[in-house]
PDB file of N, CA, C and O in Angstrom:
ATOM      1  N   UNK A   1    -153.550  48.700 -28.586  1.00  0.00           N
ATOM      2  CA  UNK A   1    -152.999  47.380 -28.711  1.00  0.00           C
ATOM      3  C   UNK A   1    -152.020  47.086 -27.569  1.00  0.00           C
ATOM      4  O   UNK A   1    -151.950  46.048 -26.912  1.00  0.00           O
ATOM      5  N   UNK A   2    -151.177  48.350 -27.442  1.00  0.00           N
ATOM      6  CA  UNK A   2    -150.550  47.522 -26.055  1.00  0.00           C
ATOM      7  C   UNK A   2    -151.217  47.795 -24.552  1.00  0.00           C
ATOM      8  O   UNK A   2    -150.760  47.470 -23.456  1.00  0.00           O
ATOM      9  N   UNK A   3    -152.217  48.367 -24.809  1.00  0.00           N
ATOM     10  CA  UNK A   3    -153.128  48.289 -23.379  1.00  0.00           C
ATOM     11  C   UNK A   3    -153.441  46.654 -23.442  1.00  0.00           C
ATOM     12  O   UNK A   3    -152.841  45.773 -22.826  1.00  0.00           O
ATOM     13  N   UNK A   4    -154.013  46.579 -23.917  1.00  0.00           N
ATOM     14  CA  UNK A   4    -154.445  44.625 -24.650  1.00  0.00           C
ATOM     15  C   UNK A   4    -153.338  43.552 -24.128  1.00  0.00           C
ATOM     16  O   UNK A   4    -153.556  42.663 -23.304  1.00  0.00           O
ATOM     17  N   UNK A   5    -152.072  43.831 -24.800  1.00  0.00           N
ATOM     18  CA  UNK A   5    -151.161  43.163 -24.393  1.00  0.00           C
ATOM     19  C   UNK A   5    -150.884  43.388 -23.304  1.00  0.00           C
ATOM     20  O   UNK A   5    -151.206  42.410 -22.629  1.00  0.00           O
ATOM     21  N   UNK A   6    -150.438  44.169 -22.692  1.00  0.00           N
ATOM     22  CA  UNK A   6    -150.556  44.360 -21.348  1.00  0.00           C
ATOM     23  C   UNK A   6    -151.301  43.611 -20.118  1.00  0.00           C
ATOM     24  O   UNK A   6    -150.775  42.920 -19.246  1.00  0.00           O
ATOM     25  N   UNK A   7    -152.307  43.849 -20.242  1.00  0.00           N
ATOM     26  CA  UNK A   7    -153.589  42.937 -19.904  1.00  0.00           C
ATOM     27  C   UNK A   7    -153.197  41.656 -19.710  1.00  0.00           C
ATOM     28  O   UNK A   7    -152.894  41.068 -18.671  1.00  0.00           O
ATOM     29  N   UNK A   8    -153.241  41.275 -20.901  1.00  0.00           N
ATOM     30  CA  UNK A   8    -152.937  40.091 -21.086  1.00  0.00           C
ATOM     31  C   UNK A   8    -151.903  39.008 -20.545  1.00  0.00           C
ATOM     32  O   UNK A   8    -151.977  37.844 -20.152  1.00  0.00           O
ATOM     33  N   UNK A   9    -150.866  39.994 -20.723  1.00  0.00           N
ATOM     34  CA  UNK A   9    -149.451  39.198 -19.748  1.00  0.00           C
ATOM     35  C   UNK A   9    -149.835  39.392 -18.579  1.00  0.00           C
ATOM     36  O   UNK A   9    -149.886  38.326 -17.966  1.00  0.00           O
ATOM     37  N   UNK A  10    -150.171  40.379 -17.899  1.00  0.00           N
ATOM     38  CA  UNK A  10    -150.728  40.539 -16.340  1.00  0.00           C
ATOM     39  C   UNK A  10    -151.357  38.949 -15.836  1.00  0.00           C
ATOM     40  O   UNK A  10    -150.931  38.112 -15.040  1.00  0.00           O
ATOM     41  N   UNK A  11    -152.711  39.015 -16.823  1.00  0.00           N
ATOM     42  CA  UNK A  11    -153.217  38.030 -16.632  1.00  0.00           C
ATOM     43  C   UNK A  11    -152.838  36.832 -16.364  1.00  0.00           C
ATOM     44  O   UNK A  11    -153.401  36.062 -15.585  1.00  0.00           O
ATOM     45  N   UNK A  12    -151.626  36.574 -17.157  1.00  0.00           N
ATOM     46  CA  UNK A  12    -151.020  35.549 -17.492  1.00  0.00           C
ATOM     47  C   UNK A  12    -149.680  35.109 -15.934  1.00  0.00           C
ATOM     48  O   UNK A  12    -149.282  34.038 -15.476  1.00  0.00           O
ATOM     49  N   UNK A  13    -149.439  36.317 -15.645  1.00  0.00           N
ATOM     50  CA  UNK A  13    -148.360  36.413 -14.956  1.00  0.00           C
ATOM     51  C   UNK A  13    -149.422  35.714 -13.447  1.00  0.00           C
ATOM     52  O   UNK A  13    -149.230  34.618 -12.920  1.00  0.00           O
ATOM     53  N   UNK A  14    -150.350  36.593 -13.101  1.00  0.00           N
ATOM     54  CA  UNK A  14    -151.570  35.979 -11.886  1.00  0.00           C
ATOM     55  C   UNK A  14    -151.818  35.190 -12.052  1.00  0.00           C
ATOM     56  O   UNK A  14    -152.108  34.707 -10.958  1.00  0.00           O
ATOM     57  N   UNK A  15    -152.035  34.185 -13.115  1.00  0.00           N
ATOM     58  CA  UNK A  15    -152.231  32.769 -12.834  1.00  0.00           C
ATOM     59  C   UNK A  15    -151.148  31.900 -12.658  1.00  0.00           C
ATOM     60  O   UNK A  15    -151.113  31.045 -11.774  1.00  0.00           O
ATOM     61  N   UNK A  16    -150.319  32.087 -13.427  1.00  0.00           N
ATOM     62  CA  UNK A  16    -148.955  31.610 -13.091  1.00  0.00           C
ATOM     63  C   UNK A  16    -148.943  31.395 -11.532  1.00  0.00           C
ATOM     64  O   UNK A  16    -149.162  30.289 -11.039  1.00  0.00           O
ATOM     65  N   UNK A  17    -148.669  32.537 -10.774  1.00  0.00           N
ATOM     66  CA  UNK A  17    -148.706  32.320  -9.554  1.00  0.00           C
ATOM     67  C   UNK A  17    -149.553  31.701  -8.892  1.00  0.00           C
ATOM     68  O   UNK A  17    -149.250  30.846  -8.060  1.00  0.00           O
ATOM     69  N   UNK A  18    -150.526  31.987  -9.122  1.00  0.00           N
ATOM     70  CA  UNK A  18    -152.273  31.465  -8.694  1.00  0.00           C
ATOM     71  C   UNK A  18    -152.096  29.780  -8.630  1.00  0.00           C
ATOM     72  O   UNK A  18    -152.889  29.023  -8.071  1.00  0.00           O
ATOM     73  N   UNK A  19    -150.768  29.353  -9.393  1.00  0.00           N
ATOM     74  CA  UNK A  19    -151.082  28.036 -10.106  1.00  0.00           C
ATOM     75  C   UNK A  19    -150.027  27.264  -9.068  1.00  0.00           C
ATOM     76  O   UNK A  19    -150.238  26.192  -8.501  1.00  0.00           O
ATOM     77  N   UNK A  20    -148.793  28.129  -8.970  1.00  0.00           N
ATOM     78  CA  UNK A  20    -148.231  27.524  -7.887  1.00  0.00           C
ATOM     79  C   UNK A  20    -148.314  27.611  -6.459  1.00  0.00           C
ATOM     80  O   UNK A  20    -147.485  27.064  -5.732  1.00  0.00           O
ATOM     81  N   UNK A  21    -149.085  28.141  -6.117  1.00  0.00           N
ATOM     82  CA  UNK A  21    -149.667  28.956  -4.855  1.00  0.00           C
ATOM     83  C   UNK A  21    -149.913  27.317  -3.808  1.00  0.00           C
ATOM     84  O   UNK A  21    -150.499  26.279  -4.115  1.00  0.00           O
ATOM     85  N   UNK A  22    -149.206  27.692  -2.581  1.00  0.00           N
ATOM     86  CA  UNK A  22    -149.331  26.335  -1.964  1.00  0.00           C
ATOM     87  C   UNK A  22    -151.083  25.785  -1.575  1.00  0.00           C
ATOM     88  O   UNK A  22    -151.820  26.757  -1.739  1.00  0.00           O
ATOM     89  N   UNK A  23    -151.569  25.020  -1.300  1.00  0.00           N
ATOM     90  CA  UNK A  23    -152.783  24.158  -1.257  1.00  0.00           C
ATOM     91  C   UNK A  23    -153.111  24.962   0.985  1.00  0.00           C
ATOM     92  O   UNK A  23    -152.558  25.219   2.055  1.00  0.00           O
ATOM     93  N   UNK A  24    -154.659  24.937   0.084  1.00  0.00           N
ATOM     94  CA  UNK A  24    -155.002  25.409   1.399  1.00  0.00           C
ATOM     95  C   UNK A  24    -154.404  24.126   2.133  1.00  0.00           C
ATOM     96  O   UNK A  24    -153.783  23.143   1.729  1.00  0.00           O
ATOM     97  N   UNK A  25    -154.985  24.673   3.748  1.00  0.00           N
ATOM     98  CA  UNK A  25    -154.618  24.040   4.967  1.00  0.00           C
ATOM     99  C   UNK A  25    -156.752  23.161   5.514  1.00  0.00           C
ATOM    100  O   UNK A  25    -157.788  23.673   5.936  1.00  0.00           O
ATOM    101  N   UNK A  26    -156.194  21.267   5.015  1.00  0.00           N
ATOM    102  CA  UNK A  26    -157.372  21.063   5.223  1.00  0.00           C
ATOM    103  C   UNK A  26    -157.926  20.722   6.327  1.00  0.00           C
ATOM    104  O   UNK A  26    -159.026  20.180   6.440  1.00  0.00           O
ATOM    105  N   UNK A  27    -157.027  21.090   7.371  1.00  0.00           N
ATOM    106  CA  UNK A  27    -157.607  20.823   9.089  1.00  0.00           C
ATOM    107  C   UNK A  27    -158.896  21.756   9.678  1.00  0.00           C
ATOM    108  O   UNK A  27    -159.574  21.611  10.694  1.00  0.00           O
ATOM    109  N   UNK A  28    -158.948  22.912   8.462  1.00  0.00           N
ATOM    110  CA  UNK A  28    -159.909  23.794   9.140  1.00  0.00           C
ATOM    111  C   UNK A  28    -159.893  24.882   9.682  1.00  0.00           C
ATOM    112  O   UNK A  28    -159.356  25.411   8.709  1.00  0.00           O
ATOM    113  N   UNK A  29    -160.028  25.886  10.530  1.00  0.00           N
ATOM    114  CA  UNK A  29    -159.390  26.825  11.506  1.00  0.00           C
ATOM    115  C   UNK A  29    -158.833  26.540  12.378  1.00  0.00           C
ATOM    116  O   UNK A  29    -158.565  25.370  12.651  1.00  0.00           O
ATOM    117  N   UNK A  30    -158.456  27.667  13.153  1.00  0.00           N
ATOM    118  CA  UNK A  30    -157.837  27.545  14.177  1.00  0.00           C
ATOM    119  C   UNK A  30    -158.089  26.768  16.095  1.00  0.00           C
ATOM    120  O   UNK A  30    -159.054  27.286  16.658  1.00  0.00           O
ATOM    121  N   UNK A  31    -157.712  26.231  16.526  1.00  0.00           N
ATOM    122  CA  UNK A  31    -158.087  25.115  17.418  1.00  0.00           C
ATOM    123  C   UNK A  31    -157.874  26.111  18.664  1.00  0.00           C
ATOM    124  O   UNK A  31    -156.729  26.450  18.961  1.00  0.00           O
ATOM    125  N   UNK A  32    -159.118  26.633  19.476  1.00  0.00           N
ATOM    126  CA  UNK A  32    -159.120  27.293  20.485  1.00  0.00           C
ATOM    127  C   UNK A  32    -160.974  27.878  20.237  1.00  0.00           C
ATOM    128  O   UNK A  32    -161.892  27.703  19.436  1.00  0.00           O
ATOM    129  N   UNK A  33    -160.647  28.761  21.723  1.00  0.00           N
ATOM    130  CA  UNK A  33    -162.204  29.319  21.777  1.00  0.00           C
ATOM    131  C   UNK A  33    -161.443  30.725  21.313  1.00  0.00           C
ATOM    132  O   UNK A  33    -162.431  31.454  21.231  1.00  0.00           O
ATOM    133  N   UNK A  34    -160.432  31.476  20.996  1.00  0.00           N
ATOM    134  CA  UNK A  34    -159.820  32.938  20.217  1.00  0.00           C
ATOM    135  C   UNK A  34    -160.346  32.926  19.283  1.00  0.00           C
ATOM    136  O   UNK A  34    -160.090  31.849  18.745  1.00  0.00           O
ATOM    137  N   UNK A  35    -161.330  33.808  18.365  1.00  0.00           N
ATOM    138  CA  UNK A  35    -161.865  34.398  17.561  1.00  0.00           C
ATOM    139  C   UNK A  35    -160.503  34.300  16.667  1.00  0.00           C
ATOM    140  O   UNK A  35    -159.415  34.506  17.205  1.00  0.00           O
ATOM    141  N   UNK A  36    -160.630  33.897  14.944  1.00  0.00           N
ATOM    142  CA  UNK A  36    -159.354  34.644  13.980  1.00  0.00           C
ATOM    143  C   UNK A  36    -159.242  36.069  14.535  1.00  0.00           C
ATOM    144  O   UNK A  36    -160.251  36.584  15.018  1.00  0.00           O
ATOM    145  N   UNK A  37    -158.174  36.686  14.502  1.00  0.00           N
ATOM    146  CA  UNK A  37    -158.153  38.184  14.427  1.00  0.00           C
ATOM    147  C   UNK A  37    -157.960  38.277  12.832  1.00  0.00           C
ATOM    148  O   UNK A  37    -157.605  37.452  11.990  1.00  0.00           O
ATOM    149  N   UNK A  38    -158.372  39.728  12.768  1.00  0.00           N
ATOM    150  CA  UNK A  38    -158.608  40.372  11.392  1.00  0.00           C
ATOM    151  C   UNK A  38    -157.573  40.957  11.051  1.00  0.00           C
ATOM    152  O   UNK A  38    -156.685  40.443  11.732  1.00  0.00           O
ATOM    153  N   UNK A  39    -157.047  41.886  10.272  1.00  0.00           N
ATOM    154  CA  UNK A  39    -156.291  42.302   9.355  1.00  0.00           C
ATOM    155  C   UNK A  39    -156.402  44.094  10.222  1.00  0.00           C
ATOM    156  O   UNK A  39    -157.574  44.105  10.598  1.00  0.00           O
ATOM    157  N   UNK A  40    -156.048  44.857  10.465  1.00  0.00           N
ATOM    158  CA  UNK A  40    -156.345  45.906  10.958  1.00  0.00           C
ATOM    159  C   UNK A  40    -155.941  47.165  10.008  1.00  0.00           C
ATOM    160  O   UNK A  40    -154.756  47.492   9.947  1.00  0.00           O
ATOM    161  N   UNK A  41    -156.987  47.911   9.223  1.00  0.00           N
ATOM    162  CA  UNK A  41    -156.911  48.896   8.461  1.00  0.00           C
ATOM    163  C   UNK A  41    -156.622  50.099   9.253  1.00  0.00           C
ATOM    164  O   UNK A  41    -157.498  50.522  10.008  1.00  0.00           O
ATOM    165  N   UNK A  42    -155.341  50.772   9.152  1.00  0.00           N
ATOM    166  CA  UNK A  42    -154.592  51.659  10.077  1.00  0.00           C
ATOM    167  C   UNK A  42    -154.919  52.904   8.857  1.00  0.00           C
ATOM    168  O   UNK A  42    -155.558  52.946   7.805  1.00  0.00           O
ATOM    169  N   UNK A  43    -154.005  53.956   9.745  1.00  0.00           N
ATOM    170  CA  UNK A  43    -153.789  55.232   8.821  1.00  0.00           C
ATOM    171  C   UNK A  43    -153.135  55.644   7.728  1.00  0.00           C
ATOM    172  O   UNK A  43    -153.179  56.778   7.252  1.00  0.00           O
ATOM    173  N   UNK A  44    -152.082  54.052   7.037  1.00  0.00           N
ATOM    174  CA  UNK A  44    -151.956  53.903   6.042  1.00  0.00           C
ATOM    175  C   UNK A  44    -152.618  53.891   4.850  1.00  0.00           C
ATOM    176  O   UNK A  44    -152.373  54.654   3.915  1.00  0.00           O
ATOM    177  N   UNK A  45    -153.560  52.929   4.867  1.00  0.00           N
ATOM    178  CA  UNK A  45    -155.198  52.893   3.966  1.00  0.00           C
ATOM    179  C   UNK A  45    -155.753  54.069   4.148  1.00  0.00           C
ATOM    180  O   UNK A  45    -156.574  54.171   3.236  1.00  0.00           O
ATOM    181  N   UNK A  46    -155.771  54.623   4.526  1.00  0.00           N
ATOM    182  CA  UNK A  46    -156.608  55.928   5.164  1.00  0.00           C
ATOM    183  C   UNK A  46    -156.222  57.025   4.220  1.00  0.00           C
ATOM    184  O   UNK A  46    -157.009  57.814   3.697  1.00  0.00           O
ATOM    185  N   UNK A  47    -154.534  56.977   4.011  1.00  0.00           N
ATOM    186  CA  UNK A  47    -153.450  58.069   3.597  1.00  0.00           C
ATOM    187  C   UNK A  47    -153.564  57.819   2.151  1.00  0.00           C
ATOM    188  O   UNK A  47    -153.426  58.628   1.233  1.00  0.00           O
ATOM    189  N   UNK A  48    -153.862  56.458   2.098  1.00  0.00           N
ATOM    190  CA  UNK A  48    -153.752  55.609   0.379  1.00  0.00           C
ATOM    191  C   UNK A  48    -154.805  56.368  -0.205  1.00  0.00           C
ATOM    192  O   UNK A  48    -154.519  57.168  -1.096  1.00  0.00           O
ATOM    193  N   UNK A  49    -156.195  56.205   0.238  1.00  0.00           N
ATOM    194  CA  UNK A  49    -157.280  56.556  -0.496  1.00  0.00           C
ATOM    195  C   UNK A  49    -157.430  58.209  -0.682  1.00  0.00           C
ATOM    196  O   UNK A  49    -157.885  58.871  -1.615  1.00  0.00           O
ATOM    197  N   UNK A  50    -157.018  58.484   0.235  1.00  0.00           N
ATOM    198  CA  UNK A  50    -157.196  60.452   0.125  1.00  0.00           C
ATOM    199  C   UNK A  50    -156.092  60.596  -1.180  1.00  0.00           C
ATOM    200  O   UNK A  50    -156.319  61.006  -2.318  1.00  0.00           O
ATOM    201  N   UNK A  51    -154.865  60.123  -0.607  1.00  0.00           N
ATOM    202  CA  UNK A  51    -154.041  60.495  -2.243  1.00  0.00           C
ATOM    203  C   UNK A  51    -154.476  59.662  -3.238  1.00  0.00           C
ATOM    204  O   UNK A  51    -153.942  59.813  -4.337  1.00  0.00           O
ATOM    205  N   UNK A  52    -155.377  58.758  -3.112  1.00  0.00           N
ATOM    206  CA  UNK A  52    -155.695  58.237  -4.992  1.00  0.00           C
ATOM    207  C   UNK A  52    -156.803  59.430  -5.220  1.00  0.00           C
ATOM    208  O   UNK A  52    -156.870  59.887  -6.361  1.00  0.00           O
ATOM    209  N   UNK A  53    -157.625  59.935  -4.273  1.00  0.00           N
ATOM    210  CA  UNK A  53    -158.507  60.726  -4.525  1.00  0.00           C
ATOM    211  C   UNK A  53    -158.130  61.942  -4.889  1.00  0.00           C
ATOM    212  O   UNK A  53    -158.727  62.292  -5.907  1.00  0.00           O
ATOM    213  N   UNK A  54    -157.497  62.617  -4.543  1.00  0.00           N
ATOM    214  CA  UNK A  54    -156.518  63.480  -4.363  1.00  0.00           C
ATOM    215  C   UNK A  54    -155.987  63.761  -5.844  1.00  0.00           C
ATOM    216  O   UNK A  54    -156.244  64.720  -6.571  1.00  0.00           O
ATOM    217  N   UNK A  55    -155.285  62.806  -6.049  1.00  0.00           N
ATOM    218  CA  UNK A  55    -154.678  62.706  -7.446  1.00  0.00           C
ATOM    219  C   UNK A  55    -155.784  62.476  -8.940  1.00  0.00           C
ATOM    220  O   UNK A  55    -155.703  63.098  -9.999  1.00  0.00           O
ATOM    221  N   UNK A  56    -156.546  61.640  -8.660  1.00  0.00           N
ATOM    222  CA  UNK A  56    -157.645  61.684  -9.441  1.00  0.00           C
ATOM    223  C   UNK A  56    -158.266  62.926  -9.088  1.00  0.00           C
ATOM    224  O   UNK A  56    -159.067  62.640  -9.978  1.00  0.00           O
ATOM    225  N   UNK A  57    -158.725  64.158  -8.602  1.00  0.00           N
ATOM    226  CA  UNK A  57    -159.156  65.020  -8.810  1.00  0.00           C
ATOM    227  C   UNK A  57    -158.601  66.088 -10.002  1.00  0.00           C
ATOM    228  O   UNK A  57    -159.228  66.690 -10.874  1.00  0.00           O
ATOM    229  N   UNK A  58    -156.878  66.065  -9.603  1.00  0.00           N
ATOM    230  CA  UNK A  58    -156.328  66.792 -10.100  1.00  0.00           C
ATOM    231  C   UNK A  58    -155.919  66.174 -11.388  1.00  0.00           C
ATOM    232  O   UNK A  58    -155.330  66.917 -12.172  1.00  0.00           O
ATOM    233  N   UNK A  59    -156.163  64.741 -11.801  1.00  0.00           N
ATOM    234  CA  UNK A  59    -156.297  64.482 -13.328  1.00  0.00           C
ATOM    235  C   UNK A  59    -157.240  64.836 -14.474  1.00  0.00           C
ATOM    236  O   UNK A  59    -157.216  64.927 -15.701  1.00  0.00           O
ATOM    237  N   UNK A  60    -158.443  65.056 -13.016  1.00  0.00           N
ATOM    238  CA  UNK A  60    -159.685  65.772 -14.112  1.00  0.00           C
ATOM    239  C   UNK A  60    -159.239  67.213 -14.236  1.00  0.00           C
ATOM    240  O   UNK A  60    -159.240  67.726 -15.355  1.00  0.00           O
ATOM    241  N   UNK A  61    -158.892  67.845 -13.272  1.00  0.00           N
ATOM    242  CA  UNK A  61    -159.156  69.243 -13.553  1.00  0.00           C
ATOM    243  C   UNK A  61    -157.790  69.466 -14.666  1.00  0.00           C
ATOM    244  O   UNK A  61    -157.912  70.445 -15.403  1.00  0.00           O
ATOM    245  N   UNK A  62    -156.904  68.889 -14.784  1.00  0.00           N
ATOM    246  CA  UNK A  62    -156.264  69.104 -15.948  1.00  0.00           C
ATOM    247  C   UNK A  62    -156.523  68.369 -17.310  1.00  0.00           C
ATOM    248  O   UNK A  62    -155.619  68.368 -18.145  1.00  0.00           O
ATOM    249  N   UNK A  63    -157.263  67.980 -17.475  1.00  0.00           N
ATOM    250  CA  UNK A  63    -158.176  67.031 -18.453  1.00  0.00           C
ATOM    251  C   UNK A  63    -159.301  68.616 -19.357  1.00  0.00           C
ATOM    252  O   UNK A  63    -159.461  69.104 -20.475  1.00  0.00           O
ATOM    253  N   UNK A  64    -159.740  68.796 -18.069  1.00  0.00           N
ATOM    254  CA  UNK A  64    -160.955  69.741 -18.445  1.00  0.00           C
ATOM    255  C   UNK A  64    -159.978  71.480 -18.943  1.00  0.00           C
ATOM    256  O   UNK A  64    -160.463  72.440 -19.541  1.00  0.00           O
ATOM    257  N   UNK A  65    -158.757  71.342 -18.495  1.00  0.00           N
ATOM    258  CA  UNK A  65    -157.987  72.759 -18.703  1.00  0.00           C
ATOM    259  C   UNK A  65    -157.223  72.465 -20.302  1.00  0.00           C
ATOM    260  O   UNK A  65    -156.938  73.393 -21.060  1.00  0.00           O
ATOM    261  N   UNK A  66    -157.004  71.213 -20.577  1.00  0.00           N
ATOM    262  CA  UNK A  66    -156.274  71.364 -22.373  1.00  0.00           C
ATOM    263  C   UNK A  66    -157.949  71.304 -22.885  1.00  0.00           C
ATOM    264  O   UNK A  66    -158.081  72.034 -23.867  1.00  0.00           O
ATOM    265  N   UNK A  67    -158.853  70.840 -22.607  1.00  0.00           N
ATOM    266  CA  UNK A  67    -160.076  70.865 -23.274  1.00  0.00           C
ATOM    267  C   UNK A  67    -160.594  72.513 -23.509  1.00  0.00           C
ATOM    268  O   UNK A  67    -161.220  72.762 -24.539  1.00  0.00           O
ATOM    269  N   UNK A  68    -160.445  73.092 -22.989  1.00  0.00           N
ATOM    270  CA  UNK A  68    -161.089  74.413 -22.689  1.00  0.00           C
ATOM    271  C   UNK A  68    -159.610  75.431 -23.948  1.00  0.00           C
ATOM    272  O   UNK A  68    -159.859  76.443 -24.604  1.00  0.00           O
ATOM    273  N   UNK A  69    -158.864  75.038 -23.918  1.00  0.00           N
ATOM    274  CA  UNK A  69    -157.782  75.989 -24.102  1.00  0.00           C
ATOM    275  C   UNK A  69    -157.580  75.636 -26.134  1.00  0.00           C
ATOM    276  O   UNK A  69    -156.732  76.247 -26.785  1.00  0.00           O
TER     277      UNK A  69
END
């Protein structure tokens, strides 16, 4: 039940914002022959995913060690 609730206010809290969130920009892109540049995924993201992986490994293997015992 409070996973549920949880949820729920989350939900509630993202639209909230979602709701005041300023109004796109309706001119379009950007005015030049420059390509948008992108967002550049560095060695941060890189560091992120090995430790979620990382950590999720070691949630199973202690998952599977009170199971066994």
């Amino acid at each position: 039940m409070k996973k549920l609730i949880g949820l729920l206010a989350s939900l509630i809290v993202i639209g909230v914002f979602n709701l005041y969130a300023p109004p796109a920009d309706p001119g379009g892109g950007p005015v030049g022959d420059d390509p948008p540049v992108g967002v550049p995924i560095d060695g941060g993201a890189v560091a992120l995913l090995i430790g979620g992986a990382a950590y999720g490994v070691k949630k199973i293997r202690d998952k599977k060690k009170t199971i066994i015992k």
